[in-house]
N, C-alpha and C positions, 0 to 999 in steps of 0.2 A: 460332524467336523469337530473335533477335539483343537479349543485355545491352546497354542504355544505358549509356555511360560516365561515370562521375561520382567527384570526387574524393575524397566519402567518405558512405558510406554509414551513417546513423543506425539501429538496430533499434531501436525502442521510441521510443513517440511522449507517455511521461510528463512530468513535470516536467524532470528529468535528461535526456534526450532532446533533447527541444524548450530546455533551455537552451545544449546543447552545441549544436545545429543553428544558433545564433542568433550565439553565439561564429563559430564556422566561417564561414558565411555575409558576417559585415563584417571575415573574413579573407579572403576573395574566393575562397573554395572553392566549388564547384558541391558541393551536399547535394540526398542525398535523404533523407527520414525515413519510414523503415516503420512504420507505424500498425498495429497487430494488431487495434485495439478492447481495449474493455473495460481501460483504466488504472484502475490502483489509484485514484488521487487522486478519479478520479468518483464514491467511498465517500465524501468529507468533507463531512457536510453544511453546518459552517462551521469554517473552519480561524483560529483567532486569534491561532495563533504566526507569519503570512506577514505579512514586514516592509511596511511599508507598507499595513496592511489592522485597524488597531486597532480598530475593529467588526467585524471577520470578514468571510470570505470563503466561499464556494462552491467547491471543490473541482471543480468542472465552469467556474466563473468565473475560475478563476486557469490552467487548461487552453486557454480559448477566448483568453485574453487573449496566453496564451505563444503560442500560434500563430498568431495573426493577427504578433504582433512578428515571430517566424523569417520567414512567408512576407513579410514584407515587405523583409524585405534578400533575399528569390533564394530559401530554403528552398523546395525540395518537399516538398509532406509527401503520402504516396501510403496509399492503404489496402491494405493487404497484410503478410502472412504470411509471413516469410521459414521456408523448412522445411529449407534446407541454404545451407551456405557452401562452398565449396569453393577451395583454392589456384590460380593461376592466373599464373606468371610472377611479376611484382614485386606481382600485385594475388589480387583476390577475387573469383569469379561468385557472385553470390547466387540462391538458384532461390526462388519463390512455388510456390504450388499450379498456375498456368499456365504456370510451364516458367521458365528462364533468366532474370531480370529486370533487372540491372546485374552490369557488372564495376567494380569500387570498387578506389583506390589503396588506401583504408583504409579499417574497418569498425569501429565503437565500439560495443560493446553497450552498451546499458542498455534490459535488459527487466525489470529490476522483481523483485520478488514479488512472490508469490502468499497473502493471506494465505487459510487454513482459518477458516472459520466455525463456529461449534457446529451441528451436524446438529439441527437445534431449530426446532419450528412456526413460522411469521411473522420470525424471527429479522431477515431479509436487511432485512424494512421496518424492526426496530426499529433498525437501524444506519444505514439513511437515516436515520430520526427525530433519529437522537444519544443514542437511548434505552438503546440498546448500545454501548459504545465498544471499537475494535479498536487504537489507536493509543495507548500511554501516555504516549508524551513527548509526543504531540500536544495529549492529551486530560487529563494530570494536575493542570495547575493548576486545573481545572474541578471539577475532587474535593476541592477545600480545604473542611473542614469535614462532608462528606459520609459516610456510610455506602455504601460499597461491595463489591462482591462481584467476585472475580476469578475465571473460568472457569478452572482449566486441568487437565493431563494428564500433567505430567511438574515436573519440577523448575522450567522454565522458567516455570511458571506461578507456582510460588514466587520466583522473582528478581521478576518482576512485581509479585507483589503486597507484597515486600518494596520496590520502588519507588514506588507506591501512596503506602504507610505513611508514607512522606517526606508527602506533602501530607494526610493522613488519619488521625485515630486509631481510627475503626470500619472496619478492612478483615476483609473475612472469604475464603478463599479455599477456593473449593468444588472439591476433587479430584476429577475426575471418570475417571481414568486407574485402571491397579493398582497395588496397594498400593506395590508392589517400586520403581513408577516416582520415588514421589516420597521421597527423603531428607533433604530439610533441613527436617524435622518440629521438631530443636529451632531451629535459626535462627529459625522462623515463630515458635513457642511466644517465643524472647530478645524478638524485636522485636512480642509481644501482638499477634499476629494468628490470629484464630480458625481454626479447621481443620473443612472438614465431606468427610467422604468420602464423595460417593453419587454416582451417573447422574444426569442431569440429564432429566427431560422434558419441561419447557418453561419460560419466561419471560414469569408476566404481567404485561400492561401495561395498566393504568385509568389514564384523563384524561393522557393524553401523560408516564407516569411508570412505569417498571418497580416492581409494587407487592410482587412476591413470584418467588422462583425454586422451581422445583416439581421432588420428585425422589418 
């Protein structure tokens, strides 16, 4: 399988991706953009902080919409897996799971993260719903006024819910982690946010509303 040559290789076909591939492209670069599946952004079920979108947006709407733009200045956007880079001269072979795919002058990652979900029943639907939210700068001004619960496992979950508390005066943040992991027990206590330390076993949801968290 002989690389196609092209002058610069995109990995990751998210927002970040697909806007650099659109940039590049009416710089009159030849792009390709490796699509792996499965972006993050396909989690939003309405995003209301994208400019231009003051009703919200679909997070699979704001995806379809970036790429139909990239392909329309030259972008490729190819479905595949890039599983190695390797040097090559002044450039890059990129290999897929079928072997060799392009040699790239330049290669820009943007593959994302990966967020962890709580290992928790139905969980995945209530985050389509919006009924779980994974995203806090996304999802915080939507907490104004609200009683909220923040998952987490480590300290990190205490910065969270300590940003929370900005938009929220009922935050309660359920440790689910060991003891050892979390330390800013008095910060949470300064800024009156509740503390419950247990396992979590599931999250239920009546009439499209998280109505209790279960441990």
């Amino acid at each position: 399988m002989t690389p196609r040559a092209v002058d610069v290789l995109v990995i990751g076909a998210g927002p970040a991706g697909l806007t650099a591939s659109t940039y590049l492209a009416r710089f009159r670069r030849s792009v390709v953009v490796a699509d792996g599946g499965e972006p993050r952004a396909n989690w939003i079920p309405l995003s209301h902080n994208m400019p231009g979108f003051p009703e919200g947006v679909t997070g699979g709407a704001i995806l379809g919409r970036m790429r139909s733009q990239a392909e329309e200045y030259g972008a490729v956007i190819a479905s595949a897996q890039v599983i190695a880079l390797e040097q090559d001269g002044d450039g890059f072979i990129a290999t897929t799971q079928a072997g060799p795919a392009w040699r790239a002058r330049a290669v820009l990652m943007a593959t994302g993260v990966v967020d962890h979900h709580p290992n928790l029943p139905e969980v995945e639907d209530a985050i389509r719903r919006s009924l779980v939210r994974i995203c806090p700068i996304c999802d915080g001004y939507e907490a104004i006024g609200k009683t909220v619960a923040v998952i987490g496992r480590d300290d990190l979950g205490a910065r969270e819910a300590a940003f929370i508390r900005t938009y929220s005066d009922a935050v309660t943040l359920i440790h689910a982690g060991a003891p050892a992991s979390l330390t800013a027990r008095d910060e949470l206590a300064r800024l009156g946010i509740d503390l419950i330390e247990a396992p979590i076993d599931r999250v239920r949801i009546e009439d499209d509303r998280v109505s209790a968290v279960c441990w």
